[in-house]
Every structure is written in C-alpha cells, then in structure tokens.
C-alpha angles and dihedrals in degrees: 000000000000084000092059090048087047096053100038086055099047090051091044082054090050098044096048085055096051084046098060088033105060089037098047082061090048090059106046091052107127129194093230114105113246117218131200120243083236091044104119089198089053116137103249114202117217123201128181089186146035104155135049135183113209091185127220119339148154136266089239089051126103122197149182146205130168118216111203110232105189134182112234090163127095102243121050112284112229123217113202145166097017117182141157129230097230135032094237086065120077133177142201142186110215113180138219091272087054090257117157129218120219105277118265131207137152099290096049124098105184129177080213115136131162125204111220114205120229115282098006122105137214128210118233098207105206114205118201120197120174096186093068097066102009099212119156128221145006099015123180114187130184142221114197120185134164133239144188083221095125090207094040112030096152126050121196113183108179135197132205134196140169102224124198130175 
C-alpha cells in the first residue's frame, strides 16, 4: 500500500508540474514575431540618438525633444512595453502618417505596441516636466522600450537637464 502512495503521489507531483508548466508558456505567448540573431529577414533597428542634453531650465519649463527610431531590417520591428523612470517624463510614438501613440510614463503598463515596416521610421517625442517632480540639478531621465529586434531587444533614450528654480 505505502508503494502506491508513493507512486500516486509522485505522479500527481509530475503531472502538477507539466500542468504549470504548459500553462505558464500559454500564457506568455505573445503575438510579436521572434528572429533569430542569424535570421537575414530580421527586423534591424536603427537609431541616430540615444542622448540628448536639454541644457539648463527651469522648474516651471516644459520641453520637448523627438529621437528617430528606423527599420533597416527586412520584417516589421516591433516596439513594445515603453515606459519612463520617472512621472515627469512622458513619452509618445508618433508614425510616419503623424499618428500618435497613448502617452506613457513610469506608472503605465500598456499592452500598446506599434510595427514598424522596413525601411520606414517612427519618432519617440520625450516630454520633460520638472514640475512634476521639482528637483533641482543635474537630472538624468530615461525612456525603455522593447524590440523584436534579436541583436537589440531592449532601447534606452535618455535626457539630461540642469534645473534651477
């Protein structure tokens, strides 16, 4: 009898893990396509900028500067889960066609994503807004997003100020 418990309980054991398993990958699926670093019809993301220096402002100051994202790959890039590191920083995708994505900042999970055809190129607007968060300084904010881009899954655009009152 204590070999059948045993054994019912290892199975049990067994089948439980297949079970989360097999749904933990279900549910992590995803509807981007996935390349291979190898792939020669990967999407390749191209970026000019990743940094930019908006000088010295003011805590009452807004401002504003675009970094280009382009497709140099040969399938749509995908940009996905894009989110700032701090709540006086907001971002938005806006297309070829002037279309502009919801707006995105530290505390937004979004769902959001955007295909970007081969050869064509997107603009990721930054919006800084000291007031927000009045700190005053040296401030370094960033921008992540996330690509199917196998040799560049992951963007960071940062933006720097000197803030004064």
């Amino acid at each position: 009898m204590n070999k059948f418990i045993i054994i019912f309980f290892v199975i049990l054991a067994l089948g439980t893990t297949i079970l989360v398993y097999y749904g933990f990958r279900s549910t992590v699926k995803s509807d981007i396509p996935f390349y291979s670093q190898s792939d020669p019809n990967k999407p390749i993301v191209l970026v000019d900028e990743k940094i930019y220096d908006f000088g010295k402002t003011n805590t009452k100051d807004t401002k504003e500067h675009e970094f280009l994202i382009k497709n140099v790959g040969k399938n749509d890039l995908v940009l996905s889960q894009i989110t700032t590191s701090c709540d006086c920083t907001s971002a938005y995708i806006i297309d070829s066609s002037g279309n502009t994505s919801p707006r995105f900042n530290m505390h937004i999970q979004s769902d959001w994503k955007i295909s970007i055809k081969p050869s064509d190129t997107v603009k990721i607007k930054a919006v800084y807004e000291p007031k927000v968060m009045p700190t005053t300084g040296s401030v370094e904010r960033i921008i992540s997003l996330a690509t199917n881009d196998p040799l560049t899954s992951s963007l960071e655009f940062r933006i720097k100020a000197e803030v004064t009152k």
